[in-house]
C-alpha positions as CSV (number, residue, x, y, z in Angstrom):
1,X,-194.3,-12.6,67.2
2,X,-195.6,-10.9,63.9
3,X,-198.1,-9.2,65.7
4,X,-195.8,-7.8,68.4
5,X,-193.7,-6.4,65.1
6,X,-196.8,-5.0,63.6
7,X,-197.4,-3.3,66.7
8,X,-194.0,-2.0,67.0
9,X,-194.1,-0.9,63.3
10,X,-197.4,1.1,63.4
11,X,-196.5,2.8,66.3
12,X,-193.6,4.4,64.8
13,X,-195.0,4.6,61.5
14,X,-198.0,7.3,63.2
15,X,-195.2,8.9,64.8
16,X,-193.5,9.6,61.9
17,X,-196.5,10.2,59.8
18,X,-198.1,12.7,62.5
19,X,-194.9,14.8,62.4
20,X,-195.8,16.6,59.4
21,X,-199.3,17.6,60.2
22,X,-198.6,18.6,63.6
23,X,-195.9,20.9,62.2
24,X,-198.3,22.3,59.6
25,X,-201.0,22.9,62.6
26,X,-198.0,24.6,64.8
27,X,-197.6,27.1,61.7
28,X,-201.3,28.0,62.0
29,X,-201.4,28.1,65.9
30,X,-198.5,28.2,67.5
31,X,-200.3,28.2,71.1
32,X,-202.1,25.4,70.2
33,X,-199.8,23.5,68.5
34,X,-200.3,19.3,69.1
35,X,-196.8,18.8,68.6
36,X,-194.4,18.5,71.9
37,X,-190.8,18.0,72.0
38,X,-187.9,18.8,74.5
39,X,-185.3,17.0,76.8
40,X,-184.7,16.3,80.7
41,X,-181.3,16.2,81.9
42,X,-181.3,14.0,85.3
43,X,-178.3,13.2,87.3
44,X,-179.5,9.8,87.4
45,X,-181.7,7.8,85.7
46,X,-183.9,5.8,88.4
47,X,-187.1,3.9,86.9
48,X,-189.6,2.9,89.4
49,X,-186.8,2.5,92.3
50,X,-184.1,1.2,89.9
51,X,-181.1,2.9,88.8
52,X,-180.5,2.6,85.5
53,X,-177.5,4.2,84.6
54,X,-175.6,5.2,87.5
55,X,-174.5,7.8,85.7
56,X,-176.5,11.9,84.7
57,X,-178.7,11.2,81.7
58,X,-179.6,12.7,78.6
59,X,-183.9,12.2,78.2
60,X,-185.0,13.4,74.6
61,X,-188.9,13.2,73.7
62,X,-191.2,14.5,70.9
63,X,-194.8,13.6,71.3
64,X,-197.9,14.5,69.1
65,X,-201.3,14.2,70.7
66,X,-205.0,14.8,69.1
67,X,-208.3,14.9,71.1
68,X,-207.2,12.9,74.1
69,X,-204.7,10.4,71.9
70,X,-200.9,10.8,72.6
71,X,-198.6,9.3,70.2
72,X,-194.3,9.3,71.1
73,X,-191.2,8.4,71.5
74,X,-188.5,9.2,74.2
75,X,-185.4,7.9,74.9
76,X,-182.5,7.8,77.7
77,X,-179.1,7.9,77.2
78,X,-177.0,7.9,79.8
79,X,-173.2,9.5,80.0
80,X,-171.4,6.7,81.0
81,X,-170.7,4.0,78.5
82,X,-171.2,1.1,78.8
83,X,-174.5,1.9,80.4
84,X,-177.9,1.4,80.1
85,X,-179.6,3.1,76.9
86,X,-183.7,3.1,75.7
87,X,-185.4,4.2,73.3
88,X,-189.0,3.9,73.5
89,X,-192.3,4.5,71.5
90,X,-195.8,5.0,73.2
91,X,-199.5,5.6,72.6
92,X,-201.7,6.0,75.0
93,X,-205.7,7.5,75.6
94,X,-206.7,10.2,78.5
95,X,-210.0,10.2,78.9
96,X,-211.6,13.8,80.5
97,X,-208.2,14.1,82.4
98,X,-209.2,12.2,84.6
99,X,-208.0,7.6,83.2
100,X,-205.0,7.4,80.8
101,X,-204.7,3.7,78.8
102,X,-201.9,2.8,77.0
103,X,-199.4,0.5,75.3
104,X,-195.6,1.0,75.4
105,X,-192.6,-0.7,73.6
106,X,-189.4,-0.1,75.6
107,X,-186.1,-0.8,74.2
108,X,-182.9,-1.4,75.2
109,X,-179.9,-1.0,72.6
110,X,-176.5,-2.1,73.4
111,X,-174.3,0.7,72.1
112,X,-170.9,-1.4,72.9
113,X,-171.7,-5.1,71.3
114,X,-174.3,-3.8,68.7
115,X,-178.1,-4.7,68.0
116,X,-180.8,-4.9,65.8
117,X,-184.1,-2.8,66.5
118,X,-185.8,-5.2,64.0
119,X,-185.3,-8.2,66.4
120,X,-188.4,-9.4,68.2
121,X,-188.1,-13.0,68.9
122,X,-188.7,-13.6,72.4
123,X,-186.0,-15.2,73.6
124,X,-183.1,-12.5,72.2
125,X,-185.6,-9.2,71.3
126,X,-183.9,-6.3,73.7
127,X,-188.1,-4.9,73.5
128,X,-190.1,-5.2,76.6
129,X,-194.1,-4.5,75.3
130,X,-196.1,-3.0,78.9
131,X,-199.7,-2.3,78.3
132,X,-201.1,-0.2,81.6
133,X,-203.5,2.0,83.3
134,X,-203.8,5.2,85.4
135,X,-206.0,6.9,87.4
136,X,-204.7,10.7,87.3
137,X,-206.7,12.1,90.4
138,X,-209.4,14.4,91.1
139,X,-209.1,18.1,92.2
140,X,-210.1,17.9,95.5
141,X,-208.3,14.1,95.7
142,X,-205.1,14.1,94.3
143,X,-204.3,11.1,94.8
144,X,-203.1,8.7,91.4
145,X,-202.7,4.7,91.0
146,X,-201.3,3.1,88.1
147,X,-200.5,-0.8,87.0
148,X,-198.4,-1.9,84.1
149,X,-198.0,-5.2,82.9
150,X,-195.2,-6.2,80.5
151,X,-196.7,-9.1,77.9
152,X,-194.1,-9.4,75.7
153,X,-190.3,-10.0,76.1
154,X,-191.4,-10.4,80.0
155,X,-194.4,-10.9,82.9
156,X,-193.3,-8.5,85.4
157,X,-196.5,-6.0,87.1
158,X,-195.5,-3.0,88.7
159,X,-198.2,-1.1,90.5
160,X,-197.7,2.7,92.2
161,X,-199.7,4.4,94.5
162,X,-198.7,8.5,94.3
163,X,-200.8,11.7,96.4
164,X,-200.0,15.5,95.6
165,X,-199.3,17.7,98.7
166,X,-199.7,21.4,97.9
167,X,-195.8,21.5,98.0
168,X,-194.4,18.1,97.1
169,X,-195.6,14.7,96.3
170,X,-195.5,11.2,97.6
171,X,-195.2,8.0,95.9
172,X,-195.4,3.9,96.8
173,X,-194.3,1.2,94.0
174,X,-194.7,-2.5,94.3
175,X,-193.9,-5.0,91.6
176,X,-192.2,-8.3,90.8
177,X,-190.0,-10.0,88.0
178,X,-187.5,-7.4,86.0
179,X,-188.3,-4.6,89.3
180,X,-187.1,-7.4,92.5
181,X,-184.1,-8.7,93.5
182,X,-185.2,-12.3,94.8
183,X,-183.8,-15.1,95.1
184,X,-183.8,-17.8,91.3
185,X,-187.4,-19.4,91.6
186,X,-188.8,-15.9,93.6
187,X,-189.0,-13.9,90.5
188,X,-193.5,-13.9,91.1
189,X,-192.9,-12.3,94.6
190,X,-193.8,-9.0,95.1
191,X,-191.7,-6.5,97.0
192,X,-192.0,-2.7,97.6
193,X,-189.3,-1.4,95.4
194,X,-190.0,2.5,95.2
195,X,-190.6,4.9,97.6
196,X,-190.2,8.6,97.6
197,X,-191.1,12.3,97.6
198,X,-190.6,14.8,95.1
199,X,-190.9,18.4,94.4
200,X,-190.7,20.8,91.2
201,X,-190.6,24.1,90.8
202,X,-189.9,26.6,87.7
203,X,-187.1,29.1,87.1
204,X,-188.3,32.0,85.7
205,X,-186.0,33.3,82.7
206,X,-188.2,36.0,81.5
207,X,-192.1,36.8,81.7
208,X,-192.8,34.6,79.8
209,X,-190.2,31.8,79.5
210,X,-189.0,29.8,82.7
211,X,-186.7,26.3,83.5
212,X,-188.5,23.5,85.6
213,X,-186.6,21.8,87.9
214,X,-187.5,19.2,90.1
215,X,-186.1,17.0,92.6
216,X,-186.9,13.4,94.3
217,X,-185.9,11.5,96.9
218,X,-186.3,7.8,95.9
219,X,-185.6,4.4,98.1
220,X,-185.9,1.2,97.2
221,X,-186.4,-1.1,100.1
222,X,-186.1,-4.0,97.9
223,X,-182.7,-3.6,96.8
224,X,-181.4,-1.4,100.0
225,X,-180.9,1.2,97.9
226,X,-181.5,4.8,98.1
227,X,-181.2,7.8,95.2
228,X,-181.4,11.8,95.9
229,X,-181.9,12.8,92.0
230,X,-182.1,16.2,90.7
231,X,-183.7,17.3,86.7
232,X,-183.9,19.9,84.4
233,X,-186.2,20.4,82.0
234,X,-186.3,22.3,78.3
């Protein structure tokens, strides 16, 4: 359990201590500035086929990346209360575009009945540790596959399969534990839980400032359900 805290701890301690140089670097070159920040505002939260929220929600992020080494935190807050809230912290490594590795600690506070961030016992931590791995695609093979695997707080994998049309995008997600709806006893049993297409496209404000928006159309055969969920980002 310490080392799951230590984890925890270092990656928000680099997140806080890269702030300051990355705000220093964006004074010397604002166009290259390492430093990212902004917000999505979705009219529903749904996480690999689950709905999360069932409700619009708020997405803040601020991330500071070096060489190919990405260092953040985002969270989700949805509008609704009670509902589901995160707040997570994440480092990952791209290498040449092309494979992304990384480690992510997802949280879950509970805004009604209270919590403590500093909790990491198994057995009542709201923290969920995932470590994964992408494949991003190739220029002439758009086509992405990913895996996560949460080790700590759960043992659920999740697995996506994703290939971009010129126009819009197509995606296929599998996984078992936290992501399925099975019967007690099932919770190792796969099941496709996330299937969809999505599209974006930017709003252009002036000539050189413009809105993305994007749009998806997400089922989860898993559960029976079925989301049309639209986003805006800044």
């Amino acid at each position: 359990m310490k080392k799951i805290t230590y984890i925890s701890l270092l990656l928000f301690a680099l997140s806080i201590s890269l702030a300051p140089y990355s705000q220093l670097q964006a004074q010397d070159d604002e166009s290259e500035s390492p430093i990212s920040i902004g917000a999505d505002l979705v009219s529903r939260y749904v996480w690999r086929g689950t709905d999360l929220g069932t409700s619009p929600s708020i997405q803040p992020y601020i991330e500071v990346g070096f060489g190919g080494f990405a260092i953040g935190a985002l969270g989700a807050y949805t509008t609704n209360l009670p509902g589901v809230q995160e707040m997570d912290l994440y480092a990952n490594y791209t290498y040449n575009d092309l494979v992304t590795v990384g480690i992510t600690d997802y949280f879950f506070p509970d805004e009604i009945g209270g919590y403590n961030y500093f909790d990491y016992k198994n057995d009542s931590s709201g923290h969920i540790f995932e470590a994964m791995a992408s494949f991003n695609g190739l220029e002439d093979l758009p086509l992405s596959a990913m895996i996560g695997y949460n080790f700590y707080g759960d043992n659920s994998f999740y697995i996506e399969l994703g290939y971009g049309f010129s126009m819009f995008d197509i995606f296929l997600g599998a996984g078992n534990g936290i992501y399925t709806v099975e019967d007690p006893g099932q919770s190792d049993k796969f099941g496709i839980v996330n299937i969809g297409i999505s599209a974006s496209k930017e709003i252009s404000i002036t000539d050189n400032y413009g809105i993305p928006i994007s749009a998806a159309l997400i089922t989860n055969p898993n559960s029976k359900g079925i989301h049309l969920v639209f986003g805006i980002s800044f």
